[in-house]
C-alpha positions as CSV (number, residue, x, y, z in Angstrom):
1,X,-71.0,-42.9,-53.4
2,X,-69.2,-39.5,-53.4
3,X,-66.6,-40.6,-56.3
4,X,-69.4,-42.1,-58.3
5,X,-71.5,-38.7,-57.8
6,X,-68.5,-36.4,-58.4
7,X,-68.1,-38.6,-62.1
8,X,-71.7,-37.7,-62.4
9,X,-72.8,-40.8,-62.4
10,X,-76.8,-41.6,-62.3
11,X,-78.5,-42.0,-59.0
12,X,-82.0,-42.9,-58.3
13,X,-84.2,-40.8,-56.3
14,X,-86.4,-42.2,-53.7
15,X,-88.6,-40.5,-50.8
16,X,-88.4,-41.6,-47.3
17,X,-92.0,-42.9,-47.8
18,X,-90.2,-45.6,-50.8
19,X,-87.7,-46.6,-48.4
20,X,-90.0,-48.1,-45.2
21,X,-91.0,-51.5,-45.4
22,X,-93.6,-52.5,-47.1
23,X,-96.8,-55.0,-46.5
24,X,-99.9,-55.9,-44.6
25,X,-98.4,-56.3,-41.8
26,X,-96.3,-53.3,-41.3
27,X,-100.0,-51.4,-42.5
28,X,-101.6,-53.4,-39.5
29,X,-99.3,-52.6,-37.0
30,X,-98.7,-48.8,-37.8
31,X,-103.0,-48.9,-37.5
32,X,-102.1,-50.3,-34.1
33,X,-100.0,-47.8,-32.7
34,X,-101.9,-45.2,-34.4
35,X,-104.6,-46.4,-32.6
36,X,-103.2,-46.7,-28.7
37,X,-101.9,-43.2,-29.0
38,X,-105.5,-42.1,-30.0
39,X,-106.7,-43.9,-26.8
40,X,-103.5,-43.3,-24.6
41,X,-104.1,-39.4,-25.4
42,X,-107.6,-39.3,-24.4
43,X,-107.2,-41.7,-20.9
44,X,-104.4,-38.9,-20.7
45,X,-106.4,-36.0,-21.3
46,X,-109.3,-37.4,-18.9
47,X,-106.7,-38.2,-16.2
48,X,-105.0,-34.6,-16.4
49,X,-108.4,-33.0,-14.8
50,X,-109.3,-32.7,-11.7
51,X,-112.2,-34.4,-10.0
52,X,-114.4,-31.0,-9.9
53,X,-112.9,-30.4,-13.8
54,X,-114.4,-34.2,-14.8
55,X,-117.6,-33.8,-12.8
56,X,-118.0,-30.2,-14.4
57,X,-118.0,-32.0,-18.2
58,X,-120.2,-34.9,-17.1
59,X,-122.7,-32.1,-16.4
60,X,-122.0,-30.5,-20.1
61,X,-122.0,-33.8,-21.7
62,X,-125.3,-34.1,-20.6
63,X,-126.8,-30.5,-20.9
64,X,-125.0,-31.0,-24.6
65,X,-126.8,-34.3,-25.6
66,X,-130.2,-33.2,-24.0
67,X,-130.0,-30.6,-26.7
68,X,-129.1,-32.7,-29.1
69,X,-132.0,-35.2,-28.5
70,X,-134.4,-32.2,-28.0
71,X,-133.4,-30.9,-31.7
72,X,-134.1,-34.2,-33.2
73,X,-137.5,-34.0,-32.4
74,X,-137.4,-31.6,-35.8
75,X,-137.1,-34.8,-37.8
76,X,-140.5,-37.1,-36.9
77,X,-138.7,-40.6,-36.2
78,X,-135.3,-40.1,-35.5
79,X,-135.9,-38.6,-32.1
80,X,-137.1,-39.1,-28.6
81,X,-140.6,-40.6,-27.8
82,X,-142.7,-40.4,-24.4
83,X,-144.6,-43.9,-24.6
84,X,-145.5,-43.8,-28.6
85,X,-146.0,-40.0,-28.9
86,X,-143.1,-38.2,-30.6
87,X,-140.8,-35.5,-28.6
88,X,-141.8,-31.7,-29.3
89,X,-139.8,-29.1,-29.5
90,X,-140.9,-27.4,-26.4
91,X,-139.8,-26.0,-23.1
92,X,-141.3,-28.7,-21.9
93,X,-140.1,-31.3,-24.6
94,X,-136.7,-29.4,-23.7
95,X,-136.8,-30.7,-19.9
96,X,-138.3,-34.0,-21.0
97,X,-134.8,-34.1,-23.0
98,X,-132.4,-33.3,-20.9
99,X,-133.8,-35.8,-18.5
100,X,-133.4,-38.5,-20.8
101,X,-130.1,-37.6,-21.0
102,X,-129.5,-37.8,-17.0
103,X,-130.7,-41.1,-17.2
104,X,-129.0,-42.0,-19.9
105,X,-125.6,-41.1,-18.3
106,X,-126.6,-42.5,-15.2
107,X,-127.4,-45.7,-16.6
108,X,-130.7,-45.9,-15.5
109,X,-133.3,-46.3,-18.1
110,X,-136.6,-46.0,-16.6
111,X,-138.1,-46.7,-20.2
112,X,-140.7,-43.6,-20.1
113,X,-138.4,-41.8,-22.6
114,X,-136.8,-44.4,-25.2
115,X,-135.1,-42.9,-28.4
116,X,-135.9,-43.8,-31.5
117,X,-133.9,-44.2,-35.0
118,X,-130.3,-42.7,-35.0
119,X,-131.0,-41.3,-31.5
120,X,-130.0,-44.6,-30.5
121,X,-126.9,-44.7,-31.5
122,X,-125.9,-40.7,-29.6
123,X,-127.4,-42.6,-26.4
124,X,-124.9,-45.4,-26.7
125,X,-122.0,-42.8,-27.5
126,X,-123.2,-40.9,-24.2
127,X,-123.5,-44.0,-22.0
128,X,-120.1,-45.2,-22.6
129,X,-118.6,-41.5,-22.2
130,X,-120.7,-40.9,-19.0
131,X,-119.0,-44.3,-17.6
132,X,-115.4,-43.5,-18.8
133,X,-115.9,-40.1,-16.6
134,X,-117.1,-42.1,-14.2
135,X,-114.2,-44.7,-13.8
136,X,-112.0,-41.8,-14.5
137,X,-113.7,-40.2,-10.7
138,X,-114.0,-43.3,-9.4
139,X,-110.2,-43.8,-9.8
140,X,-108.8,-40.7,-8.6
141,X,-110.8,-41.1,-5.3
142,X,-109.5,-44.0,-5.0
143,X,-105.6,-42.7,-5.8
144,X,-105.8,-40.1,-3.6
145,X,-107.2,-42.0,-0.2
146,X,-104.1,-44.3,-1.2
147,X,-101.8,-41.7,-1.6
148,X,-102.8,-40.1,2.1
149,X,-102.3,-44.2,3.1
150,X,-98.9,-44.3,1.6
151,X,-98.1,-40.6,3.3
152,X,-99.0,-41.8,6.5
153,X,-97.5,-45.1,6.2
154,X,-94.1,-43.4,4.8
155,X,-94.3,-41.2,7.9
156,X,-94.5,-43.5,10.7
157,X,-92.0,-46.0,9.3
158,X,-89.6,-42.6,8.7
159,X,-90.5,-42.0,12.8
160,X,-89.8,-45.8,13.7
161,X,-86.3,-45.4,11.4
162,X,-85.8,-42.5,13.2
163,X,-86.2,-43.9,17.0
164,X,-84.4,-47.3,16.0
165,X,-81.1,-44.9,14.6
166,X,-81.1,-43.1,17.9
167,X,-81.4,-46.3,20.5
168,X,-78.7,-48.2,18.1
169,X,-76.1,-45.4,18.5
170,X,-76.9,-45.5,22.5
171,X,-76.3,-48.9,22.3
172,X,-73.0,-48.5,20.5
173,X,-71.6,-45.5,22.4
174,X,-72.8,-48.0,25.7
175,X,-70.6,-50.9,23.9
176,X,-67.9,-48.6,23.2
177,X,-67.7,-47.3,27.0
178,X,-67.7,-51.3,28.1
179,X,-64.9,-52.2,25.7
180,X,-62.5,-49.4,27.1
181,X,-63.0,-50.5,30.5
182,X,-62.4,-54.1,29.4
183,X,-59.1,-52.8,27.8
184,X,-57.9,-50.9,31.0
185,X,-58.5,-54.4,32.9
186,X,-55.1,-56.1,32.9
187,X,-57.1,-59.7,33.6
188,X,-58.7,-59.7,30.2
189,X,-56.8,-60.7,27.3
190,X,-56.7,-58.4,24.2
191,X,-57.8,-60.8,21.6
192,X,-61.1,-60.4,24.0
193,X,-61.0,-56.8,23.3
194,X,-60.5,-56.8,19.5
195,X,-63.3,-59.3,19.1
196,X,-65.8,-56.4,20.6
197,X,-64.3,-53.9,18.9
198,X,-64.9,-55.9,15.4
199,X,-68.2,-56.3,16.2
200,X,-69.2,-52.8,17.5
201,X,-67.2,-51.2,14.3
202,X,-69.1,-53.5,12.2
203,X,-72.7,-52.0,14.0
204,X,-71.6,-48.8,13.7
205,X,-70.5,-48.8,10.3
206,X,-74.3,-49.9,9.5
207,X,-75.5,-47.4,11.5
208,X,-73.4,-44.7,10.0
209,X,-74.4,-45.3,6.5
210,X,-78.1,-45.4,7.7
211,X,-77.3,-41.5,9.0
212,X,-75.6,-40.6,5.1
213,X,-78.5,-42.1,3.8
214,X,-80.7,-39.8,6.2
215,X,-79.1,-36.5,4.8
216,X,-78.7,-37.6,0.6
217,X,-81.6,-39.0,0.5
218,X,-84.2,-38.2,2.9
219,X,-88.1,-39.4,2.6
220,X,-88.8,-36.3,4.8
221,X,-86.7,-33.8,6.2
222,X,-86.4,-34.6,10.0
223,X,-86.4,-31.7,12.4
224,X,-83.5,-29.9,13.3
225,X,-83.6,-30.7,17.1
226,X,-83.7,-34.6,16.4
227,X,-80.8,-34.4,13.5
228,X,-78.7,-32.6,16.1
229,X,-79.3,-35.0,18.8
230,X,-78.2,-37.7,16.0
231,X,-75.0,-36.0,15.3
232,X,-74.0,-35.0,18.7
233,X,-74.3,-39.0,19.6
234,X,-72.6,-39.4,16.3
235,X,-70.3,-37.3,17.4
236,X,-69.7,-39.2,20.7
237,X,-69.5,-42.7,19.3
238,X,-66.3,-41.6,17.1
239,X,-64.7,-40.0,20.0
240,X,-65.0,-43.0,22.1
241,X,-63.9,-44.7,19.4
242,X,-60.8,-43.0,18.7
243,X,-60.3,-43.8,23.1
244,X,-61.0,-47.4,22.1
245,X,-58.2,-48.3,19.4
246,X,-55.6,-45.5,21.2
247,X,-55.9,-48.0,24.3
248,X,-55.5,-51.0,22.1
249,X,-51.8,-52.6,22.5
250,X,-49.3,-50.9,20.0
251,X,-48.2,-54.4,19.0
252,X,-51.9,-55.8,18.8
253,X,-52.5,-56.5,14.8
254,X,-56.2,-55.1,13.6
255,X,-58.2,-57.4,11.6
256,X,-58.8,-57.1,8.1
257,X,-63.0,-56.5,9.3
258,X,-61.9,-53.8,11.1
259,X,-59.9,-52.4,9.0
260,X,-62.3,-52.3,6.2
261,X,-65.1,-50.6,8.8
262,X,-62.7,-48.3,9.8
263,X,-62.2,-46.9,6.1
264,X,-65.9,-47.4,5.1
265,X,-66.3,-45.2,8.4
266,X,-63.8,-42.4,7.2
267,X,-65.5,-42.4,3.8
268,X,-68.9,-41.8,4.9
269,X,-67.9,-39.2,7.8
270,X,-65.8,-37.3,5.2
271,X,-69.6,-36.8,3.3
272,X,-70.7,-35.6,6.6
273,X,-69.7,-32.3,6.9
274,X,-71.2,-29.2,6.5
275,X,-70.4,-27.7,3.0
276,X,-71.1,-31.4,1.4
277,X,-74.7,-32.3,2.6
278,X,-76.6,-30.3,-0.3
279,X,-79.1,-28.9,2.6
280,X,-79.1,-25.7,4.2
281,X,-79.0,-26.5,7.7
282,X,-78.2,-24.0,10.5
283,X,-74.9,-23.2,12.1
284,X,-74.9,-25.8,15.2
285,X,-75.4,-28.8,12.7
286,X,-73.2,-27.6,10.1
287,X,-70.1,-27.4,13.4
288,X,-71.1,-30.9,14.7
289,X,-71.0,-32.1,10.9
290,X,-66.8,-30.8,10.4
291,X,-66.3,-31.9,14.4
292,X,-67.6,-35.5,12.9
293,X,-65.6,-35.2,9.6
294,X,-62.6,-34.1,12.0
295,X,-63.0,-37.3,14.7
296,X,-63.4,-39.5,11.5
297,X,-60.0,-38.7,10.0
298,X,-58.1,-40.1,12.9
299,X,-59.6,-43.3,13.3
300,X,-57.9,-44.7,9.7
C-alpha cells in the first residue's frame, strides 16, 4: 500500500461509518445495546442515591405531577375530574391535585379523582416511576440489613478462626514437647519418632500458612495483644522444633514429607518478619516476627 501510494496510484476513500457491517441485524442489535445502556444508566443513577436522596424525589415527583395535573385543568377534557365535574384551577383544585397524585404514586386509586384524556397517560408514567423508586428503597433496605448479616457473620467466623489457630498451635507445641521426650527414651525406636515428627510438621505447616494468610490477607485486623500471643506460640513451636530434629539420630534419614514441610515452613517464616508484612505493627510484634524468621532458617 505505501509503494502503490508513493507511485501515486488511486485510492478510494471511505469513512469509518462505510466500513462497519452492514444490515438489519447489525441495526437491531446496535438498537439493543443502545437500549440497555439507556436502562443500565438510569437503574445506575437510581441506585447511586441514598435512601433519604430517593425518598426526597418521590416527594418531588409527586409535588411535580400534582402540578402538572392541576394545569391541565386549563384545557376542559384533558384534565382531572372530581366525579363528572371538571378540575379548577384553584387553591383548592391545587390540593385536590396533588392528592391525586399521592394516590397515584401510591397505587391506590380511590376513584374520587380519575383523569381524563392525556392525563391518563402522565398517571401511568408516574405510577411506574413511583414503583421503580419504590423497588429501588425496598432494595437497599434490604442490602444493607444483609450487609450488617454478612459483617457479623464475617466477624464471628474471623473469632472462631482465630480461637481454632491458637488451640491448634497449643496442640502442636504439646505434640512437639511429647516427641522430644519420646526421642530421649532409649526403649522407643526412632522410626517411632520420625513418624510423629512427619505428622506434627505436616499440622504445623497448615497451621503456619493459616497465620501468613492472617497478616496478607486479613478479613479484619486482629488486635495486637491476640497477634502477639499467636507469634510468641509461633515462636515456641519452631524452637521446640529445632530441639526435636537436633535430637533426632545423625544417621536417621528424613522423609521426603518432611522435608517438603520443612522448606514450605522456611518459605512462609521468611514472609514473617517485620519489614515484609505491609502493616505497621508495633515494635514487640515486629522483634517476635525476625526471632520467627531467625528460628525458621535453621530448621532447613
Amino acid at each position: 500500500m505505501v509503494d502503490w501510494t508513493e507511485k501515486q496510484g488511486p485510492v478510494e476513500g471511505a469513512s469509518v461509518a462505510d466500513s462497519l457491517p452492514r444490515g438489519p441485524g447489525v441495526k437491531d442489535r446496535a438498537t439493543a445495546i443502545s437500549g440497555r445502556n439507556w436502562s443500565d444508566l438510569l437503574i445506575d443513577a437510581l441506585g447511586n442515591r441514598s435512601i433519604g436522596q430517593l425518598l426526597l424525589l418521590w416527594l418531588w415527583m409527586i409535588v411535580g405531577f400534582g402540578l402538572i395535573y392541576w394545569a391541565a385543568g386549563a384545557w376542559r377534557g384533558q384534565g382531572l375530574q372530581v366525579g363528572s365535574v371538571p378540575l379548577e384551577m384553584t387553591w383548592e383544585g391545587f390540593l385536590t391535585a396533588l392528592y391525586f397524585s399521592f394516590v397515584t404514586a401510591l397505587s391506590i386509586g380511590y376513584g374520587d379523582v380519575v383523569p381524563v384524556g392525556l392525563v391518563r397517560i402522565l398517571a401511568i408514567v408516574e405510577g411506574a416511576g413511583a414503583l421503580l423508586i419504590f423497588g429501588c428503597v425496598i432494595s437497599k433496605l434490604v442490602s444493607q440489613r444483609q450487609e450488617e448479616l454478612t459483617a457479623e457473620i464475617h466477624r464471628i467466623a474471623f473469632e472462631d478462626r482465630l480461637d481454632r489457630l491458637r488451640t491448634n498451635l497449643h496442640l502442636v507445641l504439646s505434640e512437639t514437647n511429647l516427641i522430644a521426650k519420646m526421642c530421649s527414651d532409649p526403649s522407643i525406636r526412632p522410626e517411632q519418632v520420625l513418624t510423629r515428627v512427619d505428622s506434627v510438621a505436616a499440622v504445623f505447616a497448615g497451621e503456619l500458612q493459616a497465620i501468613h494468610d492472617l497478616l496478607y490477607r486479613p478479613q479484619e485486623v486482629p488486635d495486637e495483644q491476640v497477634l502477639e500471643s499467636i507469634l510468641a506460640n509461633l515462636a515456641a513451636v519452631f524452637r521446640e522444633l529445632n530441639d526435636l530434629l537436633a535430637c533426632l539420630p545423625n544417621g536417621q534419614q528424613r522423609s521426603a514429607t518432611l522435608k517438603s514441610n520443612l522448606r514450605s515452613m522456611a518459605t512462609l517464616a521468611n514472609e514473617i518478619c517485620g519489614e515484609c508484612v505491609p502493616r505497621a505493627y508495633a515494635p514487640a510484634l515486629r522483634s517476635w516476627m525476625d526471632r520467627i524468621q531467625e528460628l525458621a532458617r535453621k530448621i532447613v
